[in-house]
N, C-alpha and C positions, 0 to 999 in steps of 0.2 A: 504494500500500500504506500502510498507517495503522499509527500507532506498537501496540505491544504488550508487554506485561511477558514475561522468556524466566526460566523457574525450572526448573532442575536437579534434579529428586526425587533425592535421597540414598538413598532407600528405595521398597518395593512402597505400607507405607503412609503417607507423604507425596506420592507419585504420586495416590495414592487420592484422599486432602484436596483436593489441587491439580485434580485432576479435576472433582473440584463446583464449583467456583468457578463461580457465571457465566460465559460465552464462553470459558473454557477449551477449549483444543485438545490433544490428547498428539503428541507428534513422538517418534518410534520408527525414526529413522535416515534413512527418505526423504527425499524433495525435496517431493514432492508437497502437502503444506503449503504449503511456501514457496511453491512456484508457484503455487498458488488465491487465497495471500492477495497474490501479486502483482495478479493479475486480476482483484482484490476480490470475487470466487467465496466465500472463506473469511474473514472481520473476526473472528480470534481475539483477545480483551482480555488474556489467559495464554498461553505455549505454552509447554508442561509436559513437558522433554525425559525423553525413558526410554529412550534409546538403548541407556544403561552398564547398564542394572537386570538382572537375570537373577536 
């Protein structure tokens, strides 16, 4: 698995922003991220948590 930046949205839109970024991925409480980019399935450059947002 290869390193990557992990950024928290505080908001719907900073989630947004964060979204465009190149290799940007959203993580929304699953594993299933984490597992793809263990198996190099998935090389996110961001992973842009939205777990808390509602």
């Amino acid at each position: 698995m290869r390193d990557f930046s992990y950024l928290r949205a505080n908001s719907i839109d900073a989630a947004r922003q964060a979204a465009a970024l190149p290799g940007a991925m959203l993580l929304a409480g699953g594993t299933t991220l984490v597992d793809l980019a263990k198996c190099g399935v998935a090389e996110p450059d961001t992973v842009v948590d939205i777990t808390h947002l509602k």
